[in-house]
C-alpha positions as CSV (number, residue, x, y, z in Angstrom):
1,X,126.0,-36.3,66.7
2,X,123.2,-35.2,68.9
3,X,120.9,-35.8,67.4
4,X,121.8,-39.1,65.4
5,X,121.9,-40.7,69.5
6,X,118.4,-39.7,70.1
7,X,117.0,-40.6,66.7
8,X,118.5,-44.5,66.8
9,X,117.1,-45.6,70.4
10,X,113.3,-44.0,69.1
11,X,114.0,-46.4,66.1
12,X,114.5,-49.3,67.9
13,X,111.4,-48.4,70.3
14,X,108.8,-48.1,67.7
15,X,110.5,-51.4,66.3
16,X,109.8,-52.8,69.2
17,X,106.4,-52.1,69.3
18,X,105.0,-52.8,66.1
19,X,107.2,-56.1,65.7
20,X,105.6,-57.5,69.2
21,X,101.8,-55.7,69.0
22,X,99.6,-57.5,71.7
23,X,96.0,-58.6,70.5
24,X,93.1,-57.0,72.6
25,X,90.6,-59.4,73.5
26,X,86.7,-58.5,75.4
27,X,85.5,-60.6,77.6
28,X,82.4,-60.1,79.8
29,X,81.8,-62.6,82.2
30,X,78.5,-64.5,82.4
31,X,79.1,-66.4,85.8
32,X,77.0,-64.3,87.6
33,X,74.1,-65.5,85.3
34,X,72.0,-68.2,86.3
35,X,72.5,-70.9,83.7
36,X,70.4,-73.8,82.2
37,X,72.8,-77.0,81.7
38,X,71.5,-80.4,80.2
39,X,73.3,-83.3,80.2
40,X,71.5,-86.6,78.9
41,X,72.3,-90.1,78.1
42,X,70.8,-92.3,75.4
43,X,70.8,-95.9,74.5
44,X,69.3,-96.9,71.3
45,X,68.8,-100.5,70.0
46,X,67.6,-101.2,66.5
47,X,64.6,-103.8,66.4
48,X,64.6,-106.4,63.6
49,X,62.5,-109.1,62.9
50,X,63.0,-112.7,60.6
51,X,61.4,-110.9,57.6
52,X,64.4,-109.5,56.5
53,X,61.9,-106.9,54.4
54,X,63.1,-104.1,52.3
55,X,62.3,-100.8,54.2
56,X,63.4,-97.2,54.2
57,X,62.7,-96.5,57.8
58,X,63.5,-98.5,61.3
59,X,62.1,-98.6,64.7
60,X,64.4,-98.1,67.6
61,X,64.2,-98.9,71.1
62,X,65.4,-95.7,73.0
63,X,66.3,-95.4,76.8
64,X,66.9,-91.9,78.5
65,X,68.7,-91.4,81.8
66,X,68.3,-95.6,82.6
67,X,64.4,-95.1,83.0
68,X,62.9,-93.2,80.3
69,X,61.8,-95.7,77.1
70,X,60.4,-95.1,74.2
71,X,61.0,-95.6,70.5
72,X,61.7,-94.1,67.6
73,X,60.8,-94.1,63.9
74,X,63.5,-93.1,61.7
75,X,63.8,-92.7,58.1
76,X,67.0,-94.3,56.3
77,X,69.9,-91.7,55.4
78,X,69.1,-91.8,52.0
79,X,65.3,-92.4,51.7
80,X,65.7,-95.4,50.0
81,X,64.4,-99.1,51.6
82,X,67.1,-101.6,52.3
83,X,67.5,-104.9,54.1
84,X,70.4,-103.2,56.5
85,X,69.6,-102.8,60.0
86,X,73.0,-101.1,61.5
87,X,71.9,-98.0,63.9
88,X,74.0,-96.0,61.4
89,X,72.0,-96.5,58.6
90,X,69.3,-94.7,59.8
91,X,69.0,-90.9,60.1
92,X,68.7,-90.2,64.0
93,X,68.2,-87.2,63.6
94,X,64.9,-87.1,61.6
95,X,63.4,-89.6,63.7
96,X,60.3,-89.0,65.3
97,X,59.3,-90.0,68.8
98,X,56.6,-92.4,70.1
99,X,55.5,-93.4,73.9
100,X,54.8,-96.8,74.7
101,X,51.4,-96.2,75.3
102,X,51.0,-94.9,71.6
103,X,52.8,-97.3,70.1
104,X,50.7,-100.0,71.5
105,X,47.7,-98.4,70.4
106,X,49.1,-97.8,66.9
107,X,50.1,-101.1,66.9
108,X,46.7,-102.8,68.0
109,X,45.4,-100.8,65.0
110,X,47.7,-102.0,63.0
111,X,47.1,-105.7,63.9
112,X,43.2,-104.3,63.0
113,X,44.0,-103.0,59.3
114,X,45.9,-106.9,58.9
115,X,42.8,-108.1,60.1
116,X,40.3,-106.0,58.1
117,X,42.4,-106.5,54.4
118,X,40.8,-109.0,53.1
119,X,37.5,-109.4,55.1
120,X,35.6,-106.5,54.1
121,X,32.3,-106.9,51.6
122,X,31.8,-104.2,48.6
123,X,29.4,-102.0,51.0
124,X,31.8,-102.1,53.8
125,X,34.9,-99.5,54.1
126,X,37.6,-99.3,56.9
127,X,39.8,-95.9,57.5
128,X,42.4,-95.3,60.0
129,X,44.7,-92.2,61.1
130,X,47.5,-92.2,63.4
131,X,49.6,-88.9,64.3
132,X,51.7,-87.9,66.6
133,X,53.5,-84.3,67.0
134,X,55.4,-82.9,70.1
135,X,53.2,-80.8,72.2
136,X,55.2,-77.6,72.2
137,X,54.5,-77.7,68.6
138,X,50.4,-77.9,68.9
139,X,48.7,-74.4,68.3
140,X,45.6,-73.5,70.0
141,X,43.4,-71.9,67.6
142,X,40.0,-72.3,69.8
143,X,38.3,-74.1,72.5
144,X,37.6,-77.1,70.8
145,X,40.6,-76.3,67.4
146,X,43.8,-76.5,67.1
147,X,46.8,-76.9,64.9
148,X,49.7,-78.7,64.5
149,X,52.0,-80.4,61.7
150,X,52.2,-84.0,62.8
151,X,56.3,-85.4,62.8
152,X,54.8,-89.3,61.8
153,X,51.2,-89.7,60.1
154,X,50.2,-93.0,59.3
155,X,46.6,-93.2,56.8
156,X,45.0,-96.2,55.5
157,X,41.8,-97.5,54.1
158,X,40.0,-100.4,52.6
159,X,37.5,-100.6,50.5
160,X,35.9,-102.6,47.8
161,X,38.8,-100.8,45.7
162,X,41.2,-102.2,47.7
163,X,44.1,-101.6,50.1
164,X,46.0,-98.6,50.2
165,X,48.2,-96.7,53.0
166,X,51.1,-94.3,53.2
167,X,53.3,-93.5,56.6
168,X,54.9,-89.6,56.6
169,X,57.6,-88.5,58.4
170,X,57.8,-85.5,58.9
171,X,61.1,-83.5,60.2
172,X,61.1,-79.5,60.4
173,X,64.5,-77.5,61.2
174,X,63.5,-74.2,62.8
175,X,67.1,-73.0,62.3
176,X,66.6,-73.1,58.4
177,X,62.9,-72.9,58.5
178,X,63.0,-76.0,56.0
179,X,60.6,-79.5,56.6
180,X,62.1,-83.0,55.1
181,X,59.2,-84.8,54.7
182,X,59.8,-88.8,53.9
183,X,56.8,-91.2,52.3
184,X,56.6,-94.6,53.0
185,X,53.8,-96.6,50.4
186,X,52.2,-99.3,53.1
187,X,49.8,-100.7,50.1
188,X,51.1,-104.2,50.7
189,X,49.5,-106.4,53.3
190,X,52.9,-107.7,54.6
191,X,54.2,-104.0,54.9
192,X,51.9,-103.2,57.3
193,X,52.6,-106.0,58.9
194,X,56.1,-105.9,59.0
195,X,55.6,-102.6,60.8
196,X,53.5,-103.9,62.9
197,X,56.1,-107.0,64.1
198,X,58.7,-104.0,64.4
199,X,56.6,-101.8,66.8
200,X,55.0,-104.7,68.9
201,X,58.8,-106.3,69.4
202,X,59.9,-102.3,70.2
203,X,57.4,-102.4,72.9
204,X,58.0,-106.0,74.5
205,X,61.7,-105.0,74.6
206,X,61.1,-103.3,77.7
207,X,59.2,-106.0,79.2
């Protein structure tokens, strides 16, 4: 009888135990760490012009923090052109940045190459390059060398063989070490232009 009263009440202990088992959790706390926090706001607006052109990329007016504007060029979700001009038909986060001061040199090439198409004679050639790459991503390899993968090139030339010009964007993912790279043909007169119209209204949007 003993010991049937001392077994029964160890029963109903080690019930209790196992039936309500507490979870251990670590925690180390990080407050006395210095930390980096970033906070920043962004307001995008989608240029368009009267053309209503087929493209597979659009240029967005961007604003930082109230004072910081710029655009973007950004490739279409799916790579292919289309007439629609909604902010959320473009992939934001392939898009490349441009400062106004480049994009109105790009442009005012641009406006060059429209002006150049159909001027030149047989003996005459015209070639322009436009790149443009984040600087943290620009390798010194020498005094006067470096190297760098551009996010947007932009190549054309003309000569007595014609017109012909491509625009590459390029977007590379360091987390999975993989590069989307998107080709845009420019080897119509009005494509060029209509790029041109898009950047130029871009940069007067902040006038």
């Amino acid at each position: 009888m003993i010991n049937k009263l001392i077994i029964l009440p160890a029963i109903i202990f080690l019930f209790i135990l196992t039936g309500c088992s507490v979870t251990q959790y670590h925690y180390t706390s990080t407050a006395h760490v210095p930390h980096l926090a970033v906070s920043t706001e962004t307001v995008m607006n989608v240029m368009d012009n009267e053309e209503n052109s087929m493209r597979a990329y659009g240029v967005i007016a961007a604003v930082d923090e109230g004072t910081n504007n710029y655009l973007l060029i950004a490739p279409t979700r799916d790579g292919r052109a289309t007439t629609r001009n909604q902010i959320s038909n473009f992939n934001i986060t392939q898009a490349t940045y441009i400062d106004l001061e480049a994009a109105q040199e790009f442009s005012n090439a641009l406006n060059k190459i429209i002006t150049e198409w159909d001027n030149l004679r047989d003996d005459d050639g015209y070639f322009y390059e436009f790149a443009s790459t984040p600087e943290i991503e620009v390798e010194q390899l020498g005094d006067e060398l470096i190297s760098y993968a551009p996010s947007i090139r932009f190549f054309f030339n003309v000569t007595n063989e014609g017109s012909t010009g491509v625009m590459i964007i390029e977007h590379y993912n360091k987390r999975t070490n993989e590069a989307v790279i998107r080709r845009i043909d420019m080897n119509r007169k009005r494509n060029v232009e209509d790029l041109q119209s898009l950047l130029q209204q871009g940069i007067e949007y902040f006038n």
